[in-house]
N, CA, C and O of each residue as an XYZ file, in Angstrom:
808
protein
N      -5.731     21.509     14.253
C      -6.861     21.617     13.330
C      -6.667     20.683     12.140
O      -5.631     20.527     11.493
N      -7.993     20.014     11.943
C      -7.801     19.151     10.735
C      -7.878     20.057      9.336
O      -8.589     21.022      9.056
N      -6.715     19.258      8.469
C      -6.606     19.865      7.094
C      -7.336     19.126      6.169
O      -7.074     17.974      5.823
N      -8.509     19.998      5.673
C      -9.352     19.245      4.739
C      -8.912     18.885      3.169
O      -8.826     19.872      2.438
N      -8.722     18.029      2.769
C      -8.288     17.142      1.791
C      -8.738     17.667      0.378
O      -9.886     18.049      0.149
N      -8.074     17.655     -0.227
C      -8.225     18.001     -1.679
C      -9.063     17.332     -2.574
O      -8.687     16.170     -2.723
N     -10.239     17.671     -3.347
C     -10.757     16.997     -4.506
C     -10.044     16.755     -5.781
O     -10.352     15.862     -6.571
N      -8.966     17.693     -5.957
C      -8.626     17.665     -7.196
C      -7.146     18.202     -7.268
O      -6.683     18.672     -6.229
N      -6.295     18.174     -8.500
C      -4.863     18.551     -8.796
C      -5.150     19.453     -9.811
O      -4.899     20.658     -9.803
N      -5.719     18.771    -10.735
C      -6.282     19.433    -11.999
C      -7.644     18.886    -12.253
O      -8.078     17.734    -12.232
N      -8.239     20.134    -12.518
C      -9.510     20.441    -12.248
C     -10.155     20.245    -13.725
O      -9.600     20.875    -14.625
N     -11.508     19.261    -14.140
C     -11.943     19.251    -15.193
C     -10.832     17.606    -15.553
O     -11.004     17.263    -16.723
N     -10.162     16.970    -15.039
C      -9.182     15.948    -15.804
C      -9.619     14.585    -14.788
O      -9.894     14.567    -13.588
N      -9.563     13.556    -15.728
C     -10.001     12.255    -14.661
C      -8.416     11.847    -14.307
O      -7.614     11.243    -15.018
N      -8.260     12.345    -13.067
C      -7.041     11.740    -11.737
C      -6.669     10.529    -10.691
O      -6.889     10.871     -9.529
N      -6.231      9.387    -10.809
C      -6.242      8.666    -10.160
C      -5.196      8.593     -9.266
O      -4.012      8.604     -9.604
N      -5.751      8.490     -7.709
C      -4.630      8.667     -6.789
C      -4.073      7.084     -6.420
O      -4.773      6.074     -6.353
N      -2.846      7.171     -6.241
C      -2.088      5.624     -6.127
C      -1.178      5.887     -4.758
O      -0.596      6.912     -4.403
N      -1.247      4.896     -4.273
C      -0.222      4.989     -3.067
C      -0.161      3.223     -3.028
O      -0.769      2.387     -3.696
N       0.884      3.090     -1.905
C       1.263      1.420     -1.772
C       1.034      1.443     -0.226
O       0.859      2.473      0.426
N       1.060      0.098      0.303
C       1.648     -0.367      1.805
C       2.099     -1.502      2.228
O       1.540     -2.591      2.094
N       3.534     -1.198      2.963
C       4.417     -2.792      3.611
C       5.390     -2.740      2.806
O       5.901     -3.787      2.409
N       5.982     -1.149      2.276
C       7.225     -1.190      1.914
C       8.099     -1.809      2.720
O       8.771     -2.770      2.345
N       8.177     -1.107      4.339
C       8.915     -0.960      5.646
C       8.414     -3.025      5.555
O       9.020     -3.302      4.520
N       8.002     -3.858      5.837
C       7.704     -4.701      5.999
C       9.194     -6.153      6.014
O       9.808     -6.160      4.947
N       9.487     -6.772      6.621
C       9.881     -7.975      6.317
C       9.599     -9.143      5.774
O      10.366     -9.981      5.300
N       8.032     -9.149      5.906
C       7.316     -9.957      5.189
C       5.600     -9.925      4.518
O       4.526     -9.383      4.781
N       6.120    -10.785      3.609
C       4.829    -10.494      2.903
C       4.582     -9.392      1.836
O       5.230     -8.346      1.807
N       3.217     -9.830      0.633
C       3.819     -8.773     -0.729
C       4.138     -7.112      0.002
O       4.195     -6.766      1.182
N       4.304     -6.325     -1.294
C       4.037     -4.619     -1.183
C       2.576     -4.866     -1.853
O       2.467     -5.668     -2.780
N       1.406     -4.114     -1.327
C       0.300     -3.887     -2.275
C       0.157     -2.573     -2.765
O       0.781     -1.669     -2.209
N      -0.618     -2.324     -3.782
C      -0.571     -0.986     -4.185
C      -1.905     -0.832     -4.383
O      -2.533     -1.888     -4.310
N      -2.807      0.557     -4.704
C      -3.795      0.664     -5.122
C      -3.891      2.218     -5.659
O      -3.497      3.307     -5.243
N      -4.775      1.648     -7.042
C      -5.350      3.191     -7.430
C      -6.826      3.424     -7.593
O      -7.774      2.639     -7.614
N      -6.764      4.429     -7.676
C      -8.531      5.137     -7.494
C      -8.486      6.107     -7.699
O      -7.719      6.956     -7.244
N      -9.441      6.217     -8.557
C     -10.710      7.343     -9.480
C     -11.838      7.403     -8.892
O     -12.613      6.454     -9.008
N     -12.264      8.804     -7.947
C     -13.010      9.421     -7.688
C     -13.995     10.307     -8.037
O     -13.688     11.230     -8.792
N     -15.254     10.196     -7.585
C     -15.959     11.676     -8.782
C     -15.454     12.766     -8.309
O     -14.670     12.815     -7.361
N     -15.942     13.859     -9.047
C     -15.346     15.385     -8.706
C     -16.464     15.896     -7.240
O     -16.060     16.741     -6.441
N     -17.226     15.533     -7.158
C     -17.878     15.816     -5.643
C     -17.406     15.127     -4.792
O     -17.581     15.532     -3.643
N     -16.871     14.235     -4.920
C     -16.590     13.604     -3.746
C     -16.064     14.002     -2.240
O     -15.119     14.782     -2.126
N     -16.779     13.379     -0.971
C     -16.221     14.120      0.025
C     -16.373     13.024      1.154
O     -17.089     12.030      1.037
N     -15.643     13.320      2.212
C     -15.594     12.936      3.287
C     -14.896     13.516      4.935
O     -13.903     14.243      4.960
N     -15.309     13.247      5.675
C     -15.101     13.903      7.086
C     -13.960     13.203      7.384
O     -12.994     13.724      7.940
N     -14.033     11.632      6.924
C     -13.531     10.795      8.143
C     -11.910     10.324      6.996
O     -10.771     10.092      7.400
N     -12.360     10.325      5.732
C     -11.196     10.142      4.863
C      -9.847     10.728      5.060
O      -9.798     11.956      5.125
N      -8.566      9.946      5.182
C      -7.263     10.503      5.364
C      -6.627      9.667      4.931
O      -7.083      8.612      4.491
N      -5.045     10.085      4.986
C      -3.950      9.271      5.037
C      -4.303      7.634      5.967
O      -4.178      7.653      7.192
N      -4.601      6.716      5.475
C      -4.461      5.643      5.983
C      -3.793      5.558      7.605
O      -4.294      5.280      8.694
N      -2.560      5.902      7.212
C      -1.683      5.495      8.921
C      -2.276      6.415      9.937
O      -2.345      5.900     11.052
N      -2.695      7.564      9.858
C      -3.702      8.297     11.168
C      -4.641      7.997     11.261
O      -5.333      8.843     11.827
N      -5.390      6.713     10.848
C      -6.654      6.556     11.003
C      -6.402      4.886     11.761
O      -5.411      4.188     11.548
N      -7.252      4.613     12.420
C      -7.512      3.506     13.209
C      -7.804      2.258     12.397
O      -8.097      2.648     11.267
N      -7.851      1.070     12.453
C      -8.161     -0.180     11.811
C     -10.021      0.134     11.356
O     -10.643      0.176     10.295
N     -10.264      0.248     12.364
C     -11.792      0.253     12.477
C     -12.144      1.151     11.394
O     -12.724      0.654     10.428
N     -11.834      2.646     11.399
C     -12.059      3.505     10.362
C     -12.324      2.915      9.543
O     -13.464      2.648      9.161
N     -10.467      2.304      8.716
C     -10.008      2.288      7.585
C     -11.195      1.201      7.131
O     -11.915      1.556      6.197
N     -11.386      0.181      7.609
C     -12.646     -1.141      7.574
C     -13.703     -0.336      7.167
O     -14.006     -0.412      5.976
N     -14.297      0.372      7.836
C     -15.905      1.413      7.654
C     -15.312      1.900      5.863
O     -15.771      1.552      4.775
N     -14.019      2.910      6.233
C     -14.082      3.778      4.851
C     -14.279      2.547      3.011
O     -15.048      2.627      2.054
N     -13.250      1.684      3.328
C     -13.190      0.590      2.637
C     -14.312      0.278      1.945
O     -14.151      0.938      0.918
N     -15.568     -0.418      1.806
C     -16.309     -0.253      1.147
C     -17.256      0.978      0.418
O     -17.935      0.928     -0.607
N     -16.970      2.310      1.555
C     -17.586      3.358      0.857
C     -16.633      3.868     -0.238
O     -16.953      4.640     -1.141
N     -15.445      3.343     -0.040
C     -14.600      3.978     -1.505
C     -14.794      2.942     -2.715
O     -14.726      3.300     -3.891
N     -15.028      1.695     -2.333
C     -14.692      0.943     -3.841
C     -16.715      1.308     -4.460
O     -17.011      1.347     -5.654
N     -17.685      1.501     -3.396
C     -19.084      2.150     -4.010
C     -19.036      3.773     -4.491
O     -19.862      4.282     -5.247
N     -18.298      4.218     -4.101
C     -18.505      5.965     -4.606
C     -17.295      5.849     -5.670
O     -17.318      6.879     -6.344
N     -16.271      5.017     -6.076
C     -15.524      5.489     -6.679
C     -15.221      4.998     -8.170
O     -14.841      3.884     -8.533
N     -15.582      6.499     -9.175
C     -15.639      5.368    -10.762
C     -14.597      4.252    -10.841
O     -14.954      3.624    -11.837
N     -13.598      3.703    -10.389
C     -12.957      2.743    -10.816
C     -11.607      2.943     -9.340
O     -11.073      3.953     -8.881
N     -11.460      1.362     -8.964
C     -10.241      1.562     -8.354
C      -9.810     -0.283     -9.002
O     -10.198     -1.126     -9.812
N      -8.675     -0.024     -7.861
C      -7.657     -1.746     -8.165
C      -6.748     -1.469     -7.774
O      -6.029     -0.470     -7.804
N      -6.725     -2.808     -7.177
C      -5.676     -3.009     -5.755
C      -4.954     -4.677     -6.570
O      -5.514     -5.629     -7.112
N      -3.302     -4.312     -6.248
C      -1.818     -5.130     -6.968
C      -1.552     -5.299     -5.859
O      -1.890     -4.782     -4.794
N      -0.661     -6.373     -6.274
C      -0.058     -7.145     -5.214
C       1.484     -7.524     -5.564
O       1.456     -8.524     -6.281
N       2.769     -7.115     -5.335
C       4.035     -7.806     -5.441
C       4.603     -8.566     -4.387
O       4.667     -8.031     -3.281
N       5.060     -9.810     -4.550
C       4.985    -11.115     -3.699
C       6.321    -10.636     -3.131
O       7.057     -9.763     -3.592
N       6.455    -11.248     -2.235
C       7.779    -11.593     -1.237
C       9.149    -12.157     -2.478
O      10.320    -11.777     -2.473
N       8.673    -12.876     -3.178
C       9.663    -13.767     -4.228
C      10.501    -12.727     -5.573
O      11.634    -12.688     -6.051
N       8.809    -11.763     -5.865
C       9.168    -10.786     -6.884
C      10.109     -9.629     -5.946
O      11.120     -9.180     -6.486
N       9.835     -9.275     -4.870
C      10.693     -8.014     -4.023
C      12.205     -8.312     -4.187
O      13.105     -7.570     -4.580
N      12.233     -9.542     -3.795
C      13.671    -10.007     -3.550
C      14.445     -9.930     -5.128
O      15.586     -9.610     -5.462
N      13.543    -10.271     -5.707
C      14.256    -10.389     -7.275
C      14.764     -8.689     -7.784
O      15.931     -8.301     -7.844
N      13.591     -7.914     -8.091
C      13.917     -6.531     -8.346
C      13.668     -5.200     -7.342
O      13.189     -4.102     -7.623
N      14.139     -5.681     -6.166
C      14.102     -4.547     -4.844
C      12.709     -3.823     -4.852
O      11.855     -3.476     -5.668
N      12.973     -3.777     -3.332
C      11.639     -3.069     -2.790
C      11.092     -1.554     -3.528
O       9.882     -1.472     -3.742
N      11.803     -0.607     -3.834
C      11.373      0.284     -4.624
C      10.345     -0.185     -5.909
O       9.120     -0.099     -5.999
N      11.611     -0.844     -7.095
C      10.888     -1.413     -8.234
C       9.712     -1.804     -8.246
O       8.872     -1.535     -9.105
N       9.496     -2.841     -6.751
C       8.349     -3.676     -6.765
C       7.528     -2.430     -6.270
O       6.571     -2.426     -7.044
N       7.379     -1.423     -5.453
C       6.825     -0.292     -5.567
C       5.816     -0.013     -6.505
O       4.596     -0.178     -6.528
N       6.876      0.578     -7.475
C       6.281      1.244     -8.857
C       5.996      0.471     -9.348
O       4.943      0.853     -9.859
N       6.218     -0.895     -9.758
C       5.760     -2.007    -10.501
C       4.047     -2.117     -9.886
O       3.067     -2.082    -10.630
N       3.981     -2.273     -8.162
C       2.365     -2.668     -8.186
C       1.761     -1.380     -8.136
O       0.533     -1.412     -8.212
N       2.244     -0.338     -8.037
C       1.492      1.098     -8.635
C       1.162      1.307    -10.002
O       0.403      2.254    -10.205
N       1.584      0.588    -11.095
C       1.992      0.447    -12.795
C       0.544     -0.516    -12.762
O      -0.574     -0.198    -13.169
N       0.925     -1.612    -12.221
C       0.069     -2.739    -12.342
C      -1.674     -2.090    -11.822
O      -2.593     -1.792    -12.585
N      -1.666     -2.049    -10.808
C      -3.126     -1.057    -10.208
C      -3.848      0.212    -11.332
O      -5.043      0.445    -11.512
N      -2.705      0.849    -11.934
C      -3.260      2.010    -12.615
C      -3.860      1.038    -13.881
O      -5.054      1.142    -14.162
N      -3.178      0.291    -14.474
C      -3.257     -0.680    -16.104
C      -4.921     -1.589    -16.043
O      -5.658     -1.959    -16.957
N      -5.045     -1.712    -14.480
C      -6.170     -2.478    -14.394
C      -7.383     -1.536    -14.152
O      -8.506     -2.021    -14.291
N      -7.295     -0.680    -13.923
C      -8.743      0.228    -14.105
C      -9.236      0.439    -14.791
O      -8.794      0.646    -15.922
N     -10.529      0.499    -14.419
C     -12.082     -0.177    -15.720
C     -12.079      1.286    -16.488
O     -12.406      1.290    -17.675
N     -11.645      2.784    -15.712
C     -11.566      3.984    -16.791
C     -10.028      4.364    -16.917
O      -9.338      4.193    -15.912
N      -9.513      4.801    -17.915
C      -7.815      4.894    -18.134
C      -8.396      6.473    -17.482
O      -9.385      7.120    -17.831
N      -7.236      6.816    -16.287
C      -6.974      7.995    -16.109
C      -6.119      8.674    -17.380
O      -5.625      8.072    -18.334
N      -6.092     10.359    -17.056
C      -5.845     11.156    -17.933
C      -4.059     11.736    -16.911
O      -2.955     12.050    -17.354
N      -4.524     11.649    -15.671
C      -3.479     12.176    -14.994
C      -3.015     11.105    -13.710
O      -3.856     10.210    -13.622
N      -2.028     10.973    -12.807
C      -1.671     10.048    -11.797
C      -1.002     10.900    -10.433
O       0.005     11.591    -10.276
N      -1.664     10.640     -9.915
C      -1.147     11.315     -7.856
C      -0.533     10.375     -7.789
O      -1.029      9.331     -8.213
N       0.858     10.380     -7.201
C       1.402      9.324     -6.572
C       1.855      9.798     -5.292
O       2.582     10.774     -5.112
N       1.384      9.055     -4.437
C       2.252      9.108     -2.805
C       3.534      8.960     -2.968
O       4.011      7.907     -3.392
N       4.390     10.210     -2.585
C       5.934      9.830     -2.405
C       6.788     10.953     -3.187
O       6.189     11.985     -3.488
N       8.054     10.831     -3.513
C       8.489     11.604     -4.120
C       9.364     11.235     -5.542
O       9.883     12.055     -6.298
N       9.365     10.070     -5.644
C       9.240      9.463     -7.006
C       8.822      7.946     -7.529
O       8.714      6.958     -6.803
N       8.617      7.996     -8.925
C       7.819      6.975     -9.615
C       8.398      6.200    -10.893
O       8.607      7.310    -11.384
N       8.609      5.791    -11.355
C       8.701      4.635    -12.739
C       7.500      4.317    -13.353
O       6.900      3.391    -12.808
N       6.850      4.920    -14.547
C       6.077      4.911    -15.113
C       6.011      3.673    -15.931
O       7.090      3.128    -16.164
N       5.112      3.227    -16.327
C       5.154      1.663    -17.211
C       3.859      2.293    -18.429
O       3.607      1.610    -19.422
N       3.149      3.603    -18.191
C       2.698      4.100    -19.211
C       2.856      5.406    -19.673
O       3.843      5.972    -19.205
N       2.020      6.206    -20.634
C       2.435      7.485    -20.793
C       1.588      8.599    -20.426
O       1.364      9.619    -21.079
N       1.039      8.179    -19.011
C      -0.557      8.901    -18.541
C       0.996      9.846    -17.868
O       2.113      9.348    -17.729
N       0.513     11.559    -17.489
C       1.717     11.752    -17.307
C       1.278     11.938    -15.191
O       0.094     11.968    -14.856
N       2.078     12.006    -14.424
C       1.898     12.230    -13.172
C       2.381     12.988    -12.259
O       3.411     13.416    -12.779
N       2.294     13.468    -11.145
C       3.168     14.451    -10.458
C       2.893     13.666     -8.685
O       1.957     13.210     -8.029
N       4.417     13.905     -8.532
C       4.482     12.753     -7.322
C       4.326     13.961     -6.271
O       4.581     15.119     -6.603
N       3.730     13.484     -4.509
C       3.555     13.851     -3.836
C       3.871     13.820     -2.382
O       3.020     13.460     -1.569
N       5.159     14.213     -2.002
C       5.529     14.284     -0.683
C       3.956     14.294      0.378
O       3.382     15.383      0.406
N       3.271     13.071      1.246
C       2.908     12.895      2.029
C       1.052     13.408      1.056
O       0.003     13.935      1.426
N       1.458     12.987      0.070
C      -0.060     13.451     -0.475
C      -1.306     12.376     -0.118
O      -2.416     12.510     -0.632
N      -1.065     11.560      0.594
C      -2.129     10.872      1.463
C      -3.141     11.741      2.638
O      -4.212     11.556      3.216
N      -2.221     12.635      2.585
C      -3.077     13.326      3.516
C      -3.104     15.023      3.048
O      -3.041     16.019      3.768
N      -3.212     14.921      1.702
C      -3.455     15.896      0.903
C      -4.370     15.847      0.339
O      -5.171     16.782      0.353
N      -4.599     14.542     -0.475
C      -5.934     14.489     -1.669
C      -6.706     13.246     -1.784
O      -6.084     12.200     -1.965
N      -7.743     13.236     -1.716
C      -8.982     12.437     -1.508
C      -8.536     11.368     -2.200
O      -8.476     10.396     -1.447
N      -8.188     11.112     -3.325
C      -7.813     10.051     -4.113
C      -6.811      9.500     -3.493
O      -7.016      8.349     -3.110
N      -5.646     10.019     -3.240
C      -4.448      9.267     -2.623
C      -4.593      8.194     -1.613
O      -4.274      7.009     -1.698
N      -5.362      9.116     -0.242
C      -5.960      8.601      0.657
C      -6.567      7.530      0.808
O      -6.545      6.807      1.804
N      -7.241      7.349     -0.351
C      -8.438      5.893     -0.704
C      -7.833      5.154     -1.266
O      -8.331      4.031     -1.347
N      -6.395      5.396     -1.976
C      -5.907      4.036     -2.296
C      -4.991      3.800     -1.449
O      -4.479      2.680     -1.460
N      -4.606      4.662     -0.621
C      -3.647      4.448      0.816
C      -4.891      3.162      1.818
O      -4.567      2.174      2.477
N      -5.835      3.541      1.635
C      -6.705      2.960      2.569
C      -7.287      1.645      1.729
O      -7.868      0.884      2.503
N      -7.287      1.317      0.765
C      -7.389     -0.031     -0.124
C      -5.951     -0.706     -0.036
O      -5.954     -1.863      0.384
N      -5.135     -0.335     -0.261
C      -3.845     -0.930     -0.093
C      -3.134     -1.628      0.920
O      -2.379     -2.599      0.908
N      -3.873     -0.372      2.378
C      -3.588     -1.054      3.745
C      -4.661     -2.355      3.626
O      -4.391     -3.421      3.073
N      -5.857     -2.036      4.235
C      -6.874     -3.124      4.226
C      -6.356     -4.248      3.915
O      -5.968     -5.191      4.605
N      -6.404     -3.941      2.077
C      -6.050     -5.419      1.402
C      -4.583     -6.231      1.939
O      -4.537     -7.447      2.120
N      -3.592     -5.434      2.117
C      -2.620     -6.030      2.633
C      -2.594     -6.646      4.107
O      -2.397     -7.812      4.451
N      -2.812     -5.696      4.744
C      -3.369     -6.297      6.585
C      -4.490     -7.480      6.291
O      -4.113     -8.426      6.982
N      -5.935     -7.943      5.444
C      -6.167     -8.787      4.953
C      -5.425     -9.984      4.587
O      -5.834    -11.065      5.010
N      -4.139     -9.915      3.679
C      -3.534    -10.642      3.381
C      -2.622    -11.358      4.455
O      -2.419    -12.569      4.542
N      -2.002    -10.132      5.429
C      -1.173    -10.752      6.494
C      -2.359    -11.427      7.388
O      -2.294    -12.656      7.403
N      -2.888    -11.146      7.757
C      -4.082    -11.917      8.461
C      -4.544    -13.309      8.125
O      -4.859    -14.016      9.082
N      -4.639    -13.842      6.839
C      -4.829    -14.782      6.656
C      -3.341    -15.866      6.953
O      -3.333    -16.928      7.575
N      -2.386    -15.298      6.400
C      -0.965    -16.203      5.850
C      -0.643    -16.202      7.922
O       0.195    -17.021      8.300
N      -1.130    -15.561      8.713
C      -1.022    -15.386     10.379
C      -1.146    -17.176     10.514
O      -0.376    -18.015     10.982
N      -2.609    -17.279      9.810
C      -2.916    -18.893     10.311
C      -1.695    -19.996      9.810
O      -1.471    -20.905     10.609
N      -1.167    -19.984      8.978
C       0.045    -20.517      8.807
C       1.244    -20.880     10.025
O       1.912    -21.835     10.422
N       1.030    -19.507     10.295
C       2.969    -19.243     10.789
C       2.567    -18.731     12.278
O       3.393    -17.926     12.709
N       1.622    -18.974     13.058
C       1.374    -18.237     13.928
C       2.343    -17.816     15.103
O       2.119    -17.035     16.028
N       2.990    -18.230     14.940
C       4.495    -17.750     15.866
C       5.054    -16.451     15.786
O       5.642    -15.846     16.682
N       4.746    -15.966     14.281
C       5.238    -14.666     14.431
C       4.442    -13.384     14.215
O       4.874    -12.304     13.811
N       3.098    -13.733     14.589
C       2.284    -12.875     15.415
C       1.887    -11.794     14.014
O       1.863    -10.575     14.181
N       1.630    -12.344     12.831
C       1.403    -11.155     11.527
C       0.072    -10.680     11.789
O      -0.430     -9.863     11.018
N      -0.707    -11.206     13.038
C      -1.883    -10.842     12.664
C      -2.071     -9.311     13.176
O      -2.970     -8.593     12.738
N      -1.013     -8.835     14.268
C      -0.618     -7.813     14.469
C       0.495     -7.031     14.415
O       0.671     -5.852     14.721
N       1.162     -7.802     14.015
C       2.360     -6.839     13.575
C       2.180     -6.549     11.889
O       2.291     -5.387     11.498
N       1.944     -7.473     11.064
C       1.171     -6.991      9.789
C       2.673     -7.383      9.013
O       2.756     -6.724      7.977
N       4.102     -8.433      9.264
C       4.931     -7.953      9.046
C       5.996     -6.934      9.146
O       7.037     -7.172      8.533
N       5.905     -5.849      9.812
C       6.687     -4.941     10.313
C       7.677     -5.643     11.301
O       7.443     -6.568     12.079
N       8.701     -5.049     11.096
C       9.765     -5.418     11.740
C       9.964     -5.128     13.693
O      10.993     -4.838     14.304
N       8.421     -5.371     14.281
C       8.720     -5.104     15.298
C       9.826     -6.456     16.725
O      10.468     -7.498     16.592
N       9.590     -5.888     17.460
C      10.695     -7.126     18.532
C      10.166     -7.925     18.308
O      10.663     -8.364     17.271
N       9.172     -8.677     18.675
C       8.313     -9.880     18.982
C       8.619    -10.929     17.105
O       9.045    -12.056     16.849
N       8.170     -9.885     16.329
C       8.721    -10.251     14.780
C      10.268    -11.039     15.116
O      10.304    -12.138     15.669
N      11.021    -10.586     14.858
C      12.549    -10.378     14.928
C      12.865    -11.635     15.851
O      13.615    -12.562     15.545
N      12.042    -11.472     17.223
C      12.410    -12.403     18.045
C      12.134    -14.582     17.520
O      12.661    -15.662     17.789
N      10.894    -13.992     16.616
C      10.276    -15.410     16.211
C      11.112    -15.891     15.266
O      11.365    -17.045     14.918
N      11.774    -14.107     14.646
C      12.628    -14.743     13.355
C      13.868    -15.297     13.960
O      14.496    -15.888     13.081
N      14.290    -15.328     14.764
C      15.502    -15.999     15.752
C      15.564    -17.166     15.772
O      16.340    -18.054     15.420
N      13.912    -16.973     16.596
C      13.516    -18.939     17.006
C      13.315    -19.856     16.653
O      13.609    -20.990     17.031
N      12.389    -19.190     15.292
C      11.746    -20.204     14.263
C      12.584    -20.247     12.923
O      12.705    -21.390     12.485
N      13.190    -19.252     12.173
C      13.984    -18.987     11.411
C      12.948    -18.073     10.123
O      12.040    -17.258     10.289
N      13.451    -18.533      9.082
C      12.663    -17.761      8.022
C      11.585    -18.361      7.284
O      11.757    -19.558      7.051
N      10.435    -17.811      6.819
C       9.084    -18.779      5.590
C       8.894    -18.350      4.435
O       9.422    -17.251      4.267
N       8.469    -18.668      3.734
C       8.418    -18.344      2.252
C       7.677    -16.784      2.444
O       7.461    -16.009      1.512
N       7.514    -16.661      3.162
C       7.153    -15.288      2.943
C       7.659    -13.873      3.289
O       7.179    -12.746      3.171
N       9.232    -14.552      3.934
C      10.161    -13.242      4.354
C      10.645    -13.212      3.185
O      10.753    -14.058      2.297
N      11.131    -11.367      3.353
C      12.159    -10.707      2.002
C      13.321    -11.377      2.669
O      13.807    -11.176      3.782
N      13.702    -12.354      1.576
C      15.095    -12.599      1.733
C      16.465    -11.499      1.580
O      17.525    -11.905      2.056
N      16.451    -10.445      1.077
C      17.087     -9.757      0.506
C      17.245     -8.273      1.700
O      18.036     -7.342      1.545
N      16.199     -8.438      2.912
C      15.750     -7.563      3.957
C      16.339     -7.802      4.884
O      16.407     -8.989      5.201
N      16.910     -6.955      5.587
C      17.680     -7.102      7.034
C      16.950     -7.515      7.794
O      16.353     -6.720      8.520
N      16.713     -8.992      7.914
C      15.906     -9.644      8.745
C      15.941     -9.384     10.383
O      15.182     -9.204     11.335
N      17.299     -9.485     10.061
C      17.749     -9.224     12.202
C      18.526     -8.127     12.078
O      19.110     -7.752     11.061
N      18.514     -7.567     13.268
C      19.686     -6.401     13.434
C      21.188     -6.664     13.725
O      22.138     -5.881     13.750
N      21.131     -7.761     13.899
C      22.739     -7.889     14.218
C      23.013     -8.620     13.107
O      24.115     -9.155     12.988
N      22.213     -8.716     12.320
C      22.984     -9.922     10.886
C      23.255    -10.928     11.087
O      24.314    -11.237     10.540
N      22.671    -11.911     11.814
C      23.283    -13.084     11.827
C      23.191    -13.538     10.487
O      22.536    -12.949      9.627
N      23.886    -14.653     10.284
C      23.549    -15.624      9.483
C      21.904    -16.207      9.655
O      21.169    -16.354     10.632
N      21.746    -16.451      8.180
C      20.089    -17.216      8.550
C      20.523    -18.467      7.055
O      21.251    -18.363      6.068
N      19.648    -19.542      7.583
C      20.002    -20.176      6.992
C      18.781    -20.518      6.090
O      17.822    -21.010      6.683
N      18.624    -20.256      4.188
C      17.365    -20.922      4.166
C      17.060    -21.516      3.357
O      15.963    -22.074      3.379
């Protein structure tokens, strides 16, 4: 049975839900996104990003950035990850996403189970709250988009290593190109590129 999704944390307070995607990734930024929802807001088809199909997430995508008082979608590059680790860059494009919204939330959902604040809005983090609360969800689902967007384009580049479906994730076919072809400005240098560690040279 489907579990219907939450409108709210605190009730009467403007809440913006934030989540990221392409932590797990080898290449290419982390994006993040947040979003402010009205208090009616609803949907059938809205969830956690990763249980929902490409196609969905495409359909939901414009009905969230039209129904929703304010969202914004960050981006941390391949260059910045490597510099202050994949976490940091985390909370950094979750910091960055919340700072750019056209209304300052009062409160912050964050996907996950912890955060690094860069303001003093206060927040309460959420083990798997993508598929808890309407807000989370929609910036889980702006975050994917925009990022699968992004790998999609940088695909025409490098087409050898197949980003237009693997999205960056570290699957075989990935791994295998990273063998053949070696590394591009857009792998985490700092990421266990291969499983056996070779040397890479770059």
């Amino acid at each position: 049975m489907k579990i219907k999704l939450k409108s709210f944390y605190n009730e009467g307070v403007i809440e913006a839900g934030c989540d990221e995607a392409g932590r797990g990734c080898l290449a290419g930024p982390v994006f993040a996104a947040a979003v402010i929802l009205p208090a009616g807001f609803d949907s059938e088809l809205l969830n956690d990003s990763k249980i929902l199909t490409e196609k969905q997430r495409m359909e939901l995508r414009p009905i969230i950035e039209k129904e929703a008082l304010a969202w914004a979608v960050e981006a941390i590059s391949n260059e910045e990850i490597d510099e202050v680790n994949i976490l940091n860059a985390s909370f950094l494009a979750m910091n960055r996403a919340v700072q750019k919204l056209k209304i300052k939330p009062e409160y912050l959902l964050i996907d996950g189970n912890r955060f690094r604040p860069q303001t003093n809005i206060p927040f309460t983090c959420m083990i798997k709250g993508d598929g808890r609360f309407f807000s989370i969800a929609a910036a889980s689902v702006l975050a994917k988009t925009y990022r699968d967007d992004f790998m999609e384009k940088i695909h025409d580049e490098f087409p050898g290593y197949e980003w237009s479906k693997n999205k960056g994730y570290p699957t075989k076919k990935h791994r295998d190109a990273i063998r053949k072809f070696g590394v591009t400005k857009y792998h985490r240098k700092t990421f266990r590129l291969l499983n056996e560690q070779l040397e890479l040279n770059f």
